[in-house]
BANU-310845 format. One record per residue: x, y, z of N, C-alpha, C in turn. Coordinates in pm, whole numbers, plus 32768, in hexadecimal, padded with zeros to 4 digits. Example, Ala and Ser with C-alpha at 12.3 -4.5 7.8 and 13.67 -1.06 7.14 Angstrom:
85277DC7830C84CE7E3E830C85287EB6830C 85057F1F82C485577F9682CA850A80038313 
END
This chain:
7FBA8169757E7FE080F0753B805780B07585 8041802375BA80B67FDD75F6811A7FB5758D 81817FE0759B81E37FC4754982477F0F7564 82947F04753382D57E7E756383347E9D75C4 83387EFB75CB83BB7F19765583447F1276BD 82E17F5E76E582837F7B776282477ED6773F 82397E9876F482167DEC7737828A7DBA773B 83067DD5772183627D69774983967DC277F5 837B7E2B780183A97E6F788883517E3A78F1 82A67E1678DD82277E05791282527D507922 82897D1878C782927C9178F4833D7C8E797C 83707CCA794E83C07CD379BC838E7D067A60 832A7D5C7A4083157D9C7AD682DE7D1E7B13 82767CBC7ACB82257C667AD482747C147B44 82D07BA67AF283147B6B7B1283597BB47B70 83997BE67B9484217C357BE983997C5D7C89 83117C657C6182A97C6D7CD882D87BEA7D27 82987BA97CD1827C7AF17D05833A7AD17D6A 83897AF77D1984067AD37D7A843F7B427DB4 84167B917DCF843D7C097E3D83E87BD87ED6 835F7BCD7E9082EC7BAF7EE3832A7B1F7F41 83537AAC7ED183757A187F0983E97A0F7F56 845C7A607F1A84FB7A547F6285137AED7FB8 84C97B1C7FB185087BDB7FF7856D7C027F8C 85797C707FB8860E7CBF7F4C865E7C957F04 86BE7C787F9787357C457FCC87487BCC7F67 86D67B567F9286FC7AC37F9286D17AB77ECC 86707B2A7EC186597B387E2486E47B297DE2 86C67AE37D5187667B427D2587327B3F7C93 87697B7D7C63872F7BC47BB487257B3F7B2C 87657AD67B4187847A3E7B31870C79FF7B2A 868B7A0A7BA2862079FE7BB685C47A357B4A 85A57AD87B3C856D7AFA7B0085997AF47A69 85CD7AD17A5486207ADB79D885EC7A277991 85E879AA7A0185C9793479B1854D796D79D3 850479997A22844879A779FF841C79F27988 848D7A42794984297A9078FD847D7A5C7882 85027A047881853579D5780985887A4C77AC 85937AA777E985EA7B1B77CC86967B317829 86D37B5077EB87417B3E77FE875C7BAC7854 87D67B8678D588127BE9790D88137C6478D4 88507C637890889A7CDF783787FD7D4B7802 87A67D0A77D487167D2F77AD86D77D73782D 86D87D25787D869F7D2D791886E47DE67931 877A7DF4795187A67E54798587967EBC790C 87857EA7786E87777F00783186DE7F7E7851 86907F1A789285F57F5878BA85F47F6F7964 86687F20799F86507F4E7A3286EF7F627A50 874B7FB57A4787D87FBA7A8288157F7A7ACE 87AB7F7D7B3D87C17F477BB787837EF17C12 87797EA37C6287147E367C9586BD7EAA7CE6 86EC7F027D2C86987F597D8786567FD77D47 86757FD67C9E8607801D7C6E85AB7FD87C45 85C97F517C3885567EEF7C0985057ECF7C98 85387ED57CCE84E27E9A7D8784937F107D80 84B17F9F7D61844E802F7D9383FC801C7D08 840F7FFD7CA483B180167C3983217FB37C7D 83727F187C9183497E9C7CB882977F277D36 82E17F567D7F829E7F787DC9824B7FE67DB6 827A80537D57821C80A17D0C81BA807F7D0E 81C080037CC5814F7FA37C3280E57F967CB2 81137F2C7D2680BC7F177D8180667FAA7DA9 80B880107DCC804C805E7DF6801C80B27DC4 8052809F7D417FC980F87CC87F53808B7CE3 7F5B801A7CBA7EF87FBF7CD97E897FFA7D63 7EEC7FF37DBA7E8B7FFE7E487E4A80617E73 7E7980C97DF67E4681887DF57DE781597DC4 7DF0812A7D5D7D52811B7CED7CF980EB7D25 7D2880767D5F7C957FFC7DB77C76807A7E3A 7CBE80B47E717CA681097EF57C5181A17ECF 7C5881DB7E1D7C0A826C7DF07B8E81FE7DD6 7B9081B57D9C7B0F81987D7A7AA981527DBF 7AFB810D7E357AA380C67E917A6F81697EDF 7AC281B37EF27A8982437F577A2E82747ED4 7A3682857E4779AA82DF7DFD7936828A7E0E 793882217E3878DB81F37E53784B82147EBF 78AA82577F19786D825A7FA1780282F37FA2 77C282E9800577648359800177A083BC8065 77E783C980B978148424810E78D784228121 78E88480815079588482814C79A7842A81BC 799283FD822579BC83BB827E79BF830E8239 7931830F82127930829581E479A88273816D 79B682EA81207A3782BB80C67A8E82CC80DF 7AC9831D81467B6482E3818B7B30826081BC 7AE2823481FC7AF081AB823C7B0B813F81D7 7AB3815F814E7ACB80E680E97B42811580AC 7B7F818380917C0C8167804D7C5A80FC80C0 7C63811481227CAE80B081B67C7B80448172 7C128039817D7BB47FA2817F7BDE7F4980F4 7C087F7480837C3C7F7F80147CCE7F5F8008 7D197FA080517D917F69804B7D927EEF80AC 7D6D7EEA81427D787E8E816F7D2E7DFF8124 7CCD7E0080F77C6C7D83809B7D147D53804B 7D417DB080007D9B7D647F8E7E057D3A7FC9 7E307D6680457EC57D7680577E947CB180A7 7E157CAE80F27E0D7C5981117DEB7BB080CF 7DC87BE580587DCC7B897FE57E467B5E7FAB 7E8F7BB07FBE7F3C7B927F677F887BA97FCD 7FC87B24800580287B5F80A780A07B858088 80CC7B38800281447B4C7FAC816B7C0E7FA2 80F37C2B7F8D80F77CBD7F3D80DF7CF37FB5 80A67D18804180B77D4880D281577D3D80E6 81537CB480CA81F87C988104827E7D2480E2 824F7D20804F82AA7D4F7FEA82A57DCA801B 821F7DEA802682227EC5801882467ED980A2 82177E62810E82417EBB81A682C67E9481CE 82EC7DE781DE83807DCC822D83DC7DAB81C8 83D17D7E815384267D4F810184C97DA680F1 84B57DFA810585027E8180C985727EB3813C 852A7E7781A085787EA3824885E97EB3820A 86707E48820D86C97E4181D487387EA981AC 86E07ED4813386F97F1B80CF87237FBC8143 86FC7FD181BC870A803481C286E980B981D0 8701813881C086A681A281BC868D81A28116 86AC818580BE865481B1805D85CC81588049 85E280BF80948576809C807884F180D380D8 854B812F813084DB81798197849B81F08139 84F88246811C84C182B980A9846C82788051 848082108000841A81B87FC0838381A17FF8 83848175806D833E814A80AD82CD81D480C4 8303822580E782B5829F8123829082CA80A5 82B582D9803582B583207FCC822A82CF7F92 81F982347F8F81B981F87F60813882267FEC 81478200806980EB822D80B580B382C580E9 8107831A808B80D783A580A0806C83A38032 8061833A7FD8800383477F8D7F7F83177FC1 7F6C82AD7FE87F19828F803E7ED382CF80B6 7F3C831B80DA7F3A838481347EC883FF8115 7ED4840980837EC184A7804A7E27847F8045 7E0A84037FF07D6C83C97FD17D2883E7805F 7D6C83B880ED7D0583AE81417CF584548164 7D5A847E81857D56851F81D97D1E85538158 7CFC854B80B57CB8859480757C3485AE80C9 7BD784FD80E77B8584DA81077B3B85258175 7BB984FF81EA7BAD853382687B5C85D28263 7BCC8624821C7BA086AC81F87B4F870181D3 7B0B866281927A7D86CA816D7A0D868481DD 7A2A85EF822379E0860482A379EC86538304 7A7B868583327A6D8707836E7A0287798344 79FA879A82CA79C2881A8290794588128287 791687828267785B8769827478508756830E 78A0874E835C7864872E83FF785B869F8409 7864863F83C8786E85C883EC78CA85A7843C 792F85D3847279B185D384BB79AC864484E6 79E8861385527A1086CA85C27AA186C58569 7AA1876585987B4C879285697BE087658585 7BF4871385247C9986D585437D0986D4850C 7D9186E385507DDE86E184B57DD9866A8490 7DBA867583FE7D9E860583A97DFF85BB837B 7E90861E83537F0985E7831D7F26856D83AD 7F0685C883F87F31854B84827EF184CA8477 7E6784E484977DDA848D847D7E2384288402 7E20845B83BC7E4083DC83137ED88383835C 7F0B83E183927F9E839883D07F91831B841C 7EE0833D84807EEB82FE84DF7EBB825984AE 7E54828584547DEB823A840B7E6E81C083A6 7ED081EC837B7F1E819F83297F77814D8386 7F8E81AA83E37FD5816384847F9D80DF84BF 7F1580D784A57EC1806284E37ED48027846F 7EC0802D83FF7EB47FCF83A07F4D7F9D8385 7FB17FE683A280417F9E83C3802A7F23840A 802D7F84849C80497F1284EB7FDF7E7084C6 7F737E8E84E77F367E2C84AD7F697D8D8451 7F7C7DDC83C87FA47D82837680417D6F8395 809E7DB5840C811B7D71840D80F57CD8845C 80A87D0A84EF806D7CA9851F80557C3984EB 7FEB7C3B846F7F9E7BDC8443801F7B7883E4 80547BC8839280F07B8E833D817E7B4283AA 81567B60842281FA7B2A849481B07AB384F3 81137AFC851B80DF7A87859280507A39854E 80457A6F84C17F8A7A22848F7F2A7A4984CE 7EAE7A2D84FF7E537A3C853D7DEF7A7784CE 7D957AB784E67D3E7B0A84977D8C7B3C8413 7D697B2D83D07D6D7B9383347D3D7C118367 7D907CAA831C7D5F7D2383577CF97D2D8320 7CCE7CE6827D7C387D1C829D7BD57CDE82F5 7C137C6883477BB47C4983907BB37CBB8421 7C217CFE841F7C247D4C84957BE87DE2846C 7B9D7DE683D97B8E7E7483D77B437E7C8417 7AB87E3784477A2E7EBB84847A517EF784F6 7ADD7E6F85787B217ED985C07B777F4D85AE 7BA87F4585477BEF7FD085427BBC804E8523 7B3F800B84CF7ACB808884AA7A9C80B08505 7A728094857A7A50809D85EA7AA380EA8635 7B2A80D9866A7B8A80EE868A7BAA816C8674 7BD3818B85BE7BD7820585C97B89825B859E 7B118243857A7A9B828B858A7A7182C485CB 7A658287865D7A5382C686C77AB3830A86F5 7B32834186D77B9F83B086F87B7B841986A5 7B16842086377B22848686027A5484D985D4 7A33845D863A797F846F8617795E85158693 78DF8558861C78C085AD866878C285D38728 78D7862C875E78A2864087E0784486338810 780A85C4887D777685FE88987761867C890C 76E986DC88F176E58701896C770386F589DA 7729870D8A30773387098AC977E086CE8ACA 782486BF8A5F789086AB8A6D792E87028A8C 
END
């Protein structure tokens, strides 16, 4: 049962998205979120202390979101390779739909420092975990030759970094327009041996 605190906390994350996403951190200031949601300073810090526990919640929210769209786009799939590729394929589709919300979870935070790095890793070790689950059991059916996977998921989130920093500083392609190369890409670093090799 949602209580009135978890919708008045849920309208804050809301709002405090949209201007983290629009101004970065820094240029945010609590003043902002506070006329969007019509709740007062004082209200605001009673549910978030601090602006940078509200920026990591802010970013939680996003990647519970991007866990969910990334397990269920992979139960979908019939093999295990194929669903690490669609959890990737999954985050990149949304992140490329909302540039605001790419912005937010990958450069926004620079700033901020090493905790917004611990942040950062802490949200992409999750992402991390979905694919190398994946990976692991293509290792184990033979669909994949033997790799470390913790690496493999590292490498696989590595491309989908760089990518969408690319696409957010210089434009060009949307990453999901760049997925079938990357599927490609790193697919083939981790596809069976053939004979004679």
């Amino acid at each position: 049962m949602t209580t009135a605190s978890d919708a008045t906390r849920e309208r804050i994350l809301e709002a405090a998205e949209t201007v983290f996403g629009d101004k970065g951190y820094h240029d945010a200031i609590v003043d902002d979120i506070g006329r969007a949601t019509s709740i007062s300073k004082g209200g605001l810090y009673f549910h978030f202390p601090k602006k940078e526990v509200l920026f990591f919640a802010v970013m939680d929210r996003l990647a519970d979101r991007l866990v969910q769209k990334a397990e269920m786009a992979a139960a979908a799939q019939t093999s295990p390779l194929a669903s690490a590729e669609a959890a990737l394929e999954a985050v990149l589709t949304s992140l490329s739909k909302r540039r605001r919300i790419a912005r937010l979870l990958i450069v926004q935070g620079y700033s901020m420092g090493n905790s917004f790095e611990r942040k950062r890793v802490e949200v992409f070790d999750r992402f991390a975990a979905i694919i190398r689950d994946h990976l692991d059991r293509a290792v184990s059916s033979g669909e994949v030759r033997p790799v470390d996977t913790h690496i493999a998921a590292r490498v696989w989130l590595g491309a989908m970094n760089e990518v969408i920093i690319h696409w957010l500083y210089e434009g060009g392609d949307s990453p999901v327009q760049s997925m079938p190369t990357i599927k490609r890409l790193l697919s083939a670093g981790i596809a069976p041996e053939r004979e004679g090799q």
